[in-house]
C-alpha positions in Angstrom: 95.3 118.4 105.0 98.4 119.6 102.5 101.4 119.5 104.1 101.8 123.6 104.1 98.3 122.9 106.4 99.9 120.5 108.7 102.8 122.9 109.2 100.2 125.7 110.9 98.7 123.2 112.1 100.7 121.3 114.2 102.6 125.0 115.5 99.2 126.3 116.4 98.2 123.2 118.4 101.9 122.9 120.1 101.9 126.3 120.9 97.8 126.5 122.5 98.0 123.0 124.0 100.2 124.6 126.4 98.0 125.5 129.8 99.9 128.6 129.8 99.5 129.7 126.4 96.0 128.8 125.9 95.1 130.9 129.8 96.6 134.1 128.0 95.1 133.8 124.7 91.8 133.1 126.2 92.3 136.0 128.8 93.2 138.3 125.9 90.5 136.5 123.3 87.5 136.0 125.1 85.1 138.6 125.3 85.2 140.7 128.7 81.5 139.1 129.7 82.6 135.4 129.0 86.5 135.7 130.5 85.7 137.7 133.7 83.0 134.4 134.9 85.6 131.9 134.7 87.9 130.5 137.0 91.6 130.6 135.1 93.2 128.6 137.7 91.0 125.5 137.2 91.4 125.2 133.2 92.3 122.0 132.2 92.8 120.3 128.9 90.7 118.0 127.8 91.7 114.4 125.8 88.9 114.1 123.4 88.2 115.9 120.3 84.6 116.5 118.7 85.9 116.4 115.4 83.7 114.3 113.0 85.9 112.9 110.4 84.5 115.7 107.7 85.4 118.3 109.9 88.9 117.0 110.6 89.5 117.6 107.1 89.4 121.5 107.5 89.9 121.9 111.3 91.3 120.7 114.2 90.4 121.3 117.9 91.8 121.6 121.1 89.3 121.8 124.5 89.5 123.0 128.0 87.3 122.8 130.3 87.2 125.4 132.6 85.2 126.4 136.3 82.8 129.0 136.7 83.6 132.1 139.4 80.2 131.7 140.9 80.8 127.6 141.4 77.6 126.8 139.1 79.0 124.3 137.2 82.1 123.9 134.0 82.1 124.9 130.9 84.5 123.4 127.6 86.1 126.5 125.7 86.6 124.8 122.3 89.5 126.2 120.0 88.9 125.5 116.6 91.7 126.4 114.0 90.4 127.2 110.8 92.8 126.2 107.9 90.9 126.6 104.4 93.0 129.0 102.5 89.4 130.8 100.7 86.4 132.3 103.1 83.9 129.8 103.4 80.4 131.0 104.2 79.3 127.6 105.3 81.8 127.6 108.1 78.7 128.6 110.6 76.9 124.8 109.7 80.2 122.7 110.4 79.9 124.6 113.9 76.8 123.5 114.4 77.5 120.0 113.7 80.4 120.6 116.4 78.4 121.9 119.0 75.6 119.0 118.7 78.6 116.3 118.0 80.3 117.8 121.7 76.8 117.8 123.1 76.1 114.0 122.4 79.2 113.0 123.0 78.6 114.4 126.6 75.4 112.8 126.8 76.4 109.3 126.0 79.2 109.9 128.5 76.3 110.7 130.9 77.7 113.3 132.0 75.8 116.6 133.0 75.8 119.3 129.9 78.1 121.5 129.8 77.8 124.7 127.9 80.6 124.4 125.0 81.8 128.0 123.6 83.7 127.8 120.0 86.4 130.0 119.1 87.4 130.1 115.3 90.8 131.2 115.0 91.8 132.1 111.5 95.3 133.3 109.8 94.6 132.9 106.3 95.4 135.3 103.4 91.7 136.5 102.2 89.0 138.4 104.2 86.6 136.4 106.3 82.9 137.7 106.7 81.6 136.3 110.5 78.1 134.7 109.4 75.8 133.1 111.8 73.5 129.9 110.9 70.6 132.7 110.7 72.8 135.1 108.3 72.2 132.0 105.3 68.8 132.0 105.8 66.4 134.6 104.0 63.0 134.4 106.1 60.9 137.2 105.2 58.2 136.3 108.4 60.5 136.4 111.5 58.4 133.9 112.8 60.1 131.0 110.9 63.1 131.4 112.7 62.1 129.7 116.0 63.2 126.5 114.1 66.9 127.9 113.5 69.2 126.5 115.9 70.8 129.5 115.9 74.0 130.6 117.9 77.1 132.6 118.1 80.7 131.8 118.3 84.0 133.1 119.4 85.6 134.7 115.8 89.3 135.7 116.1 91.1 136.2 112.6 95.0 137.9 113.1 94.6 139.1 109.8 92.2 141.8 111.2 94.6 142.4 114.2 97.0 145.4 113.8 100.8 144.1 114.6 100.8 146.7 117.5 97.2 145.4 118.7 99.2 141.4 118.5 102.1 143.1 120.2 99.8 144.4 123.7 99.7 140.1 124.7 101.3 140.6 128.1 102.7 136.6 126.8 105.9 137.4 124.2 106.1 133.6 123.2 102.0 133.6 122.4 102.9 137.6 120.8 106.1 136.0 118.6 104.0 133.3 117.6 100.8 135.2 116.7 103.0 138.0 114.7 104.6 134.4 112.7 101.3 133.1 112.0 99.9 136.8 111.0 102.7 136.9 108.4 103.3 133.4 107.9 102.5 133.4 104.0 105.3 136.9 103.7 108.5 135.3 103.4 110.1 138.7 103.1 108.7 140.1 106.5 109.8 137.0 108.0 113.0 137.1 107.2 113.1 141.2 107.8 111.5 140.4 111.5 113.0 137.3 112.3 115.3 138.4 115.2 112.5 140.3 116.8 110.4 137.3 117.2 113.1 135.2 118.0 114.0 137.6 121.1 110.3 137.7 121.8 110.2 133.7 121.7 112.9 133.6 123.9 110.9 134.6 126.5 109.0 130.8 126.4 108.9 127.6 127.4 112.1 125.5 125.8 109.7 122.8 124.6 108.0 125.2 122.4 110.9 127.5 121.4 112.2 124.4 119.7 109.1 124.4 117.8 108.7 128.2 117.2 112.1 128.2 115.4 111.4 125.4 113.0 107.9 127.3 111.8 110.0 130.1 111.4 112.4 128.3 109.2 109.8 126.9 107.3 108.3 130.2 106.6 111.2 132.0 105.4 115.1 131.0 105.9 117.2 132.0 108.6 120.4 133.3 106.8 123.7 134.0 108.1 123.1 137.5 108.7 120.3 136.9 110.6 121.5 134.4 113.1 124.5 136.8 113.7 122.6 139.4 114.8 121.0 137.4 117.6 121.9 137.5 121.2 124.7 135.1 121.8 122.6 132.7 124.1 119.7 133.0 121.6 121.9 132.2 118.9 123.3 129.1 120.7 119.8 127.7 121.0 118.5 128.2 117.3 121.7 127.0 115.9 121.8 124.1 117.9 117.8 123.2 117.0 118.3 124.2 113.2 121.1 121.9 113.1 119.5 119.2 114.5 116.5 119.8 112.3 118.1 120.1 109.2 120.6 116.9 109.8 117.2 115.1 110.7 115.6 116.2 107.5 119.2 115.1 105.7 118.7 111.4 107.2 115.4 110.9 106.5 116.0 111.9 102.8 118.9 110.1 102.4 117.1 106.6 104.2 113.9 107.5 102.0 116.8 107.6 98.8 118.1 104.0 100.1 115.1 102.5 100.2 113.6 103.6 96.6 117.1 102.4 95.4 116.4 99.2 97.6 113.0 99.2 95.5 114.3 99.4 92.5 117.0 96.8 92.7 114.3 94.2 93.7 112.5 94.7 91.3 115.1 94.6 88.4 115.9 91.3 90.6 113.0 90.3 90.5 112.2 90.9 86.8 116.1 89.4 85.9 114.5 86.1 87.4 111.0 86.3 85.6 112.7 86.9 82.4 114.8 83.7 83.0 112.3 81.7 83.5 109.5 82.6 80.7 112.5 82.3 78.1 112.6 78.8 79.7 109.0 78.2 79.4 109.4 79.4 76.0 112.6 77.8 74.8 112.0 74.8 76.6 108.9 73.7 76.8 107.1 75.9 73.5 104.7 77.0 75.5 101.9 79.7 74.4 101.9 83.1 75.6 99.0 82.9 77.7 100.1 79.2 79.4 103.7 81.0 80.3 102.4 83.9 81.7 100.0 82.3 84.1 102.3 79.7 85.0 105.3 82.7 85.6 102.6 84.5 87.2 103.3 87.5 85.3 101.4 89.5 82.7 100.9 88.1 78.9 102.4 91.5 77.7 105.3 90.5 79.7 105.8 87.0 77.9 105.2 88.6 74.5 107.9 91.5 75.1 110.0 88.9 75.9 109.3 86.8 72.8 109.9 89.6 70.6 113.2 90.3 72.2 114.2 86.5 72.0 113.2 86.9 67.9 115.2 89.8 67.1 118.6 87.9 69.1 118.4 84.7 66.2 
């Protein structure tokens, strides 16, 4: 993943992995038929991740597992966050391979199958056509597709959402958040909506206002004029995190600074000392080129750079 990628990434998970959060966005997400026959009060995150490697690239995924109404049984409510910046029409296939990768996984666990429902949620820039397996197939005898494995999944893209459709969340942290996301790649309706989804974040759990505030930041700045026209105990809290952030940021530059310098001093060190002793070798003993590089242990072109600069000094 690029590090613009990771940034979305790691807010989206932050922000879902929350019990809370992920209750009201599936509440709010999940179609009526699927939402009303499950049990909100028993969701629980799951650990593992049926990510293959290949899919990890593009997505990652964050699972619950969640009780039926009726008592019949669990089943996993897999998030998957979609991060390629270009429609991909394959996307259907590496859903596939998720659903049969979860399902073996729970068979080698030996545990009874549990139905697993994907939700792709997308924020990118470009319109995304839903496609099922079936939609990349053309079968003219309808026969044929008995030997589709076909299914459906759970399609969510805030790029379709209206801002006033985002704002009826009854969650304002999950609605701030969502609204960021939606308009994460505008750094001028960021900047012209900041203290509106700053109030709205305000609303959530500390924990993830801290994070909320630096994917803001990162999206667009947070001038002067913005953080003065926050609510005084708002604008405690984002000053307080931005400074932290930033001074963070300052210290890791300046320790990654130190140690290329540290870098680069050993290895003028250590070329100082190899130069020493090949003009020894050379001086000295009248060695060849290719007997004082291997005993210097240093390249031939080394020893004849050095040569060179040892003529032109006589």
């Amino acid at each position: 993943m690029s590090n613009n990628t990771t940034i979305h990434d790691n807010f989206i998970r932050s922000v879902l992995a929350n019990k809370k959060m992920a209750r009201d966005y599936f509440k709010n997400y999940l179609p009526v038929f699927v939402s009303k026959r499950l049990n909100f009060a028993t969701l629980t995150q799951l650990t593992d991740t049926y990510l293959s490697d290949n899919l990890r690239k593009s997505m990652s995924d964050i699972v619950y597992s969640c009780r039926r109404k009726d008592g019949k049984g669990s089943v996993k409510v897999s998030l998957l966050i979609e991060h390629k910046s270009y429609p991909d029409k394959y996307t259907s296939i590496q859903i596939g391979g998720y659903i049969f990768s979860a399902l073996q996984k729970q068979a080698q666990n030996k545990e009874p199958l549990s139905l697993v429902i994907p939700v792709l949620l997308y924020h990118g820039k470009e319109k995304w056509q839903y496609r099922t397996l079936a939609n990349l197939f053309e079968i003219p005898d309808e026969d044929w597709k008995r030997y589709l494995p076909d299914f459906e999944y759970i399609y969510n893209d805030l790029g379709t959402l209206t801002d006033a459709q985002v704002k009826t969340l009854n969650n304002k942290f999950l609605t701030a958040s969502f609204l960021a996301l939606k308009h994460g790649f505008e750094k001028e309706w960021i900047e012209s909506n900041a203290v509106q989804l700053l109030v709205l974040a305000a609303e959530g759990p500390k924990i993830l206002q801290k994070g909320f505030i630096i994917y803001l930041y990162s999206r667009g700045r947070l001038k002067k004029n913005i953080l003065n026209s926050l609510p005084e105990s708002i604008k405690k809290n984002v000053m307080n995190t931005l400074d932290i952030y930033i001074e963070k940021g300052r210290k890791e530059g300046m320790e990654k600074g130190m140690e290329k310098g540290i870098e680069k001093g050993m290895e003028k060190g250590m070329e100082k000392k190899s130069f020493e002793v090949v003009e020894n070798l050379i001086t000295e003993l009248g060695l060849s080129d290719k007997q004082a590089a291997r005993i210097a242990e240093v390249p031939e072109a080394f020893v004849k750079k050095i040569r060179t600069t040892l003529r032109k000094k006589k």
